[in-house]
C-alpha positions in Angstrom: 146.2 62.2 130.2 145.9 58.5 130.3 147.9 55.8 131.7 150.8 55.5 130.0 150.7 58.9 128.1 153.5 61.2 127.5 153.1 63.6 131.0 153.8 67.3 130.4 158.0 67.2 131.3 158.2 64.3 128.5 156.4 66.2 126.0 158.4 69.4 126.2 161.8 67.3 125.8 160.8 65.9 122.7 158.2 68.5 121.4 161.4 70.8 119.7 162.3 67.8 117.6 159.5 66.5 116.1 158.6 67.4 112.3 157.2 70.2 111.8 155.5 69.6 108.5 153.7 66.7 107.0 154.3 65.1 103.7 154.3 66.9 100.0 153.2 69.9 102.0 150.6 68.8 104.3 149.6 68.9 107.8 150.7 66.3 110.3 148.0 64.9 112.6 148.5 65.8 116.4 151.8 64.8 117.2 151.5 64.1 121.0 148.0 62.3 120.5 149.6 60.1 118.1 152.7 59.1 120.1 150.5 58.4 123.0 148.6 56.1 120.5 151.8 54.1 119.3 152.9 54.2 123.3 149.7 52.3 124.0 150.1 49.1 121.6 153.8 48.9 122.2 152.6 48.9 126.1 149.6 46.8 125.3 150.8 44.9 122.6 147.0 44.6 120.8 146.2 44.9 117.4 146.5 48.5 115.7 143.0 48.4 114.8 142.1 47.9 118.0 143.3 51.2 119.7 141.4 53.2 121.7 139.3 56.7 119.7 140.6 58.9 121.9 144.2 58.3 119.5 141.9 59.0 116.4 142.1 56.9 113.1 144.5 53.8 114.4 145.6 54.1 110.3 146.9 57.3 111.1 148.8 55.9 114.5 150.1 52.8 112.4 151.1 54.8 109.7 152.8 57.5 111.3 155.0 54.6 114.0 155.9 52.9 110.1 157.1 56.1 108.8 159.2 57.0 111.5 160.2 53.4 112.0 161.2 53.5 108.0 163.3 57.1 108.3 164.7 56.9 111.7 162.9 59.5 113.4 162.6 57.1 116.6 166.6 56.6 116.5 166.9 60.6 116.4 164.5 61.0 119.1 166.6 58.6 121.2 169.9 59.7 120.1 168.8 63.6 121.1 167.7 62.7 124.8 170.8 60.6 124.7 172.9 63.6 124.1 171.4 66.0 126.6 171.4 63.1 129.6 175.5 62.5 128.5 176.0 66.6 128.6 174.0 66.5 132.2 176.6 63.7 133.2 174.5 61.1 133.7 175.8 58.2 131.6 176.9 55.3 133.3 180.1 54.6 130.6 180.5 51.3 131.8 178.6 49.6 129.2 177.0 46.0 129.5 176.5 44.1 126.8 174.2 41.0 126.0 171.2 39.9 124.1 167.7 38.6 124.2 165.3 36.3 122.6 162.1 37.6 121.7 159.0 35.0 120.3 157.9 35.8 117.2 154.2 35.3 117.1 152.2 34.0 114.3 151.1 37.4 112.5 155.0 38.1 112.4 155.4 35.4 109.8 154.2 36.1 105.9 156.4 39.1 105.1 157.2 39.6 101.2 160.0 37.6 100.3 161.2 40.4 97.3 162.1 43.7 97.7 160.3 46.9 96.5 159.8 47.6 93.1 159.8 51.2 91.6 155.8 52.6 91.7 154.1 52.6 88.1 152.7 55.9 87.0 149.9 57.3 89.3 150.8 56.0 92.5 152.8 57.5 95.1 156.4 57.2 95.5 158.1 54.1 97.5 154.5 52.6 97.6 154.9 48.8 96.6 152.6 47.6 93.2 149.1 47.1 94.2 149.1 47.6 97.7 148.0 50.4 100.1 149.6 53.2 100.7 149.3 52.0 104.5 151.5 48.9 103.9 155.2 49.2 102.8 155.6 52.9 102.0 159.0 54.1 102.2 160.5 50.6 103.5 164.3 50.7 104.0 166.6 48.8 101.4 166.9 45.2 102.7 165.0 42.6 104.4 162.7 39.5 102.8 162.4 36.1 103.6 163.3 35.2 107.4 166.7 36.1 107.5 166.3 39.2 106.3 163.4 40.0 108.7 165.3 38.7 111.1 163.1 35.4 111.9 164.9 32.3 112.7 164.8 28.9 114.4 166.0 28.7 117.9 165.8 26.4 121.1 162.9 28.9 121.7 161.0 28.8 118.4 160.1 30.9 116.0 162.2 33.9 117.1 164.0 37.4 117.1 167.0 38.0 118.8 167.7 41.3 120.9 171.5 42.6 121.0 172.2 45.6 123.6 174.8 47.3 125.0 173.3 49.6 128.4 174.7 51.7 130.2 175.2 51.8 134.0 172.0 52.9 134.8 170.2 50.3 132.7 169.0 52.0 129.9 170.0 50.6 126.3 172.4 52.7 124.7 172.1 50.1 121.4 169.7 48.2 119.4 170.6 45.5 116.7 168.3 42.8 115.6 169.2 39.4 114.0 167.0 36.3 113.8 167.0 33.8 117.0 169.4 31.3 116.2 172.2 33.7 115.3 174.8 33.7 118.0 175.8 36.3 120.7 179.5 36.4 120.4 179.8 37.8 116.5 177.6 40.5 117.3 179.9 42.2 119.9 181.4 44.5 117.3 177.8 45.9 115.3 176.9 46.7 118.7 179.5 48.6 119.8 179.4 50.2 116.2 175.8 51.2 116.9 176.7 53.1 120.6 176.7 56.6 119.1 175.7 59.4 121.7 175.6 62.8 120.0 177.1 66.0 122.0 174.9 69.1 122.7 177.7 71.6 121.6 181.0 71.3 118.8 182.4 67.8 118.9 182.2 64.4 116.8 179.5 62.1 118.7 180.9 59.4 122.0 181.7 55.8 120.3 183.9 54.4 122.9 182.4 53.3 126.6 185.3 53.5 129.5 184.7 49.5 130.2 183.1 46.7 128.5 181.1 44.0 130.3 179.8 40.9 128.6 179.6 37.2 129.8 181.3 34.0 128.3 179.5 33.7 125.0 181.5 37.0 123.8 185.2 35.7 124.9 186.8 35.3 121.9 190.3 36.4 120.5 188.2 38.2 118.0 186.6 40.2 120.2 189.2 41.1 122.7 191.3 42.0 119.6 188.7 44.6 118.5 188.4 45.7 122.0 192.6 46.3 122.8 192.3 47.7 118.9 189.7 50.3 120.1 191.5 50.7 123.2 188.5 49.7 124.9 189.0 48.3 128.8 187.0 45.0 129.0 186.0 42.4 131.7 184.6 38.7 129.8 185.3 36.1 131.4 187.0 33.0 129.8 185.6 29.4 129.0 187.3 26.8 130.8 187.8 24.7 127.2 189.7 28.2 126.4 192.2 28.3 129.5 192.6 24.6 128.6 193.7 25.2 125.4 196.1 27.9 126.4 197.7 26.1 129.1 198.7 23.2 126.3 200.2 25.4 124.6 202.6 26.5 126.4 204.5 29.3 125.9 203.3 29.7 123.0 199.7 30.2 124.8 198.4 33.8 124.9 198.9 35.7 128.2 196.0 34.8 130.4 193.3 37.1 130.5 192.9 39.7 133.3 189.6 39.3 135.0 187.6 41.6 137.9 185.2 39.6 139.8 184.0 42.6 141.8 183.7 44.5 138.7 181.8 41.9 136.4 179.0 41.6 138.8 177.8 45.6 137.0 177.6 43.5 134.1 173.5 43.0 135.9 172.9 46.4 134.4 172.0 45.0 131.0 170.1 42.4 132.2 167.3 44.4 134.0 168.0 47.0 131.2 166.1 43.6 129.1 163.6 43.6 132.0 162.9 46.8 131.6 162.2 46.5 127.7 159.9 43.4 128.1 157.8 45.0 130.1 156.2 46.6 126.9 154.2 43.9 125.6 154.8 44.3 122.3 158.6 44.0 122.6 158.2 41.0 123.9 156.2 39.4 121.7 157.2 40.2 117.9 153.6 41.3 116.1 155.2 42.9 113.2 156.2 40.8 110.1 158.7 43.7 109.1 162.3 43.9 110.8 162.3 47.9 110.5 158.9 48.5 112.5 159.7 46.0 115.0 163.0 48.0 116.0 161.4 51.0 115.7 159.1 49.8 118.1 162.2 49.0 120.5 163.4 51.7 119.5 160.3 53.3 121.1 160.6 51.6 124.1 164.2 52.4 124.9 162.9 56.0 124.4 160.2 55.8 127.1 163.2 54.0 129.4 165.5 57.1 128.9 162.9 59.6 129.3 161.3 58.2 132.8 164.7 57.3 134.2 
């Protein structure tokens, strides 16, 4: 086992959920040597053709981390350890939320700008006109040009913005990706939307934390609206342009808003949560032109987080 390999107790959590056959009736490669492969370039960042032999063909690693990007396999693999950590009682449900910019770098750019179109006879199905069978098979619906890769300008550069809600004991319990200029505040709701933690026996999945923490870029009316809607206790504090406002408007200013100092300083939890995700190279660097493969390799890492936390 190398450094950074799946150890033995990993394996055995996710070995029951793993396909168990390959495509049109094949035979999938080894499934733990190929994880491990993908596990090294999201730790490592380098290029896929540069991976090590012992992960055999890196086409077969790159393929196999695009597939499951493209399907969701890494999302169910998340959601299932998820489920069995929240039926163990170990979710902290006070739930942090807050984002990240990540710098795109220069191989991330180039992406086609139009979507898919339908194979012509002979080649396989979802593979894009006249390329490889290794490039865009099976791509979701969506995406070209910047925006929809999520690529934009920012204070930062060229860059991809990270939005997470974590739980209280810094793992992320939600990934959504827009491009870098894109604000923090609107994205409040799409990330609560995407906190979905399945349970082990008969029940509909857990959607709503206890508390929400967030900083000032998320205080709007908007937002606390959804959150009362929801039912959904929440400590933001407010702008001081904000209690401004209210105050000249006199009683026909909102209600001020309550706000716990001791309990807002939890709201850390997402912040090394961040930490924790930019410590795979390849997370915090974007490599891949694609939107889909870069969250599934986020996706990835948040995996890894749950699992050796």
């Amino acid at each position: 086992m190398g450094r950074g390999d799946l150890t033995n107790a990993e394996w055995e959590r996710l070995e029951s959920f793993l396909p168990r056959g390959g495509t049109r009736g094949g035979r999938w490669s080894d499934h733990r040597r190929v994880i491990n492969g993908v596990l090294y370039r999201v730790r490592t960042g380098v290029q896929w053709r540069d991976l090590p032999e012992r992960f055999g063909p890196w086409e077969t690693v790159y393929k196999r981390h695009r597939r499951w990007s493209a399907d969701g396999t890494w999302t169910m693999l998340l959601s299932r350890i998820q489920a069995a950590e929240d039926a163990a009682g170990r979710i902290g449900w006070d739930v942090s939320v807050d984002s990240t910019a990540v710098r795109a770098h220069q191989h991330a750019a180039g992406a086609r700008k139009t979507p898919a179109r339908g194979p012509p006879k002979g080649e396989p199905p979802g593979d894009e006109p006249g390329r490889s069978s290794a490039a865009e098979t099976r791509r979701p619906a969506g995406g070209g040009g910047l925006l929809g890769e999520c690529l934009g300008r920012s204070r930062g550069g060229f860059t991809t913005k990270i939005h997470l809600a974590a739980d209280g004991r810094c793992r992320p319990l939600a990934l959504v990706l827009t491009p870098g200029h894109h604000g923090d505040g609107p994205q409040l709701r799409h990330v609560l939307e995407k906190v979905r933690v399945p349970r082990t026996g008969a029940g509909r999945p857990r959607t709503r934390p206890d508390h929400v923490l967030a900083d000032k870029a998320y205080t709007s009316r908007k937002n606390r609206g959804y959150l009362r809607r929801r039912g959904i206790r929440h400590t933001i504090p407010e702008r001081l342009d904000q209690q401004r406002h209210r105050k000249n408007r006199g009683s026909r200013g909102d209600r001020p808003t309550g706000f716990d100092s001791e309990r807002y300083k939890k709201r850390n939890t997402v912040e090394r949560a961040i930490n924790r995700l930019k410590g795979f190279r390849a997370v915090a660097t974007r490599y891949e032109k694609r939107a889909y493969i870069y969250l599934g390799t986020v996706t990835l890492a948040a995996l890894v987080i749950w699992l050796r936390t």
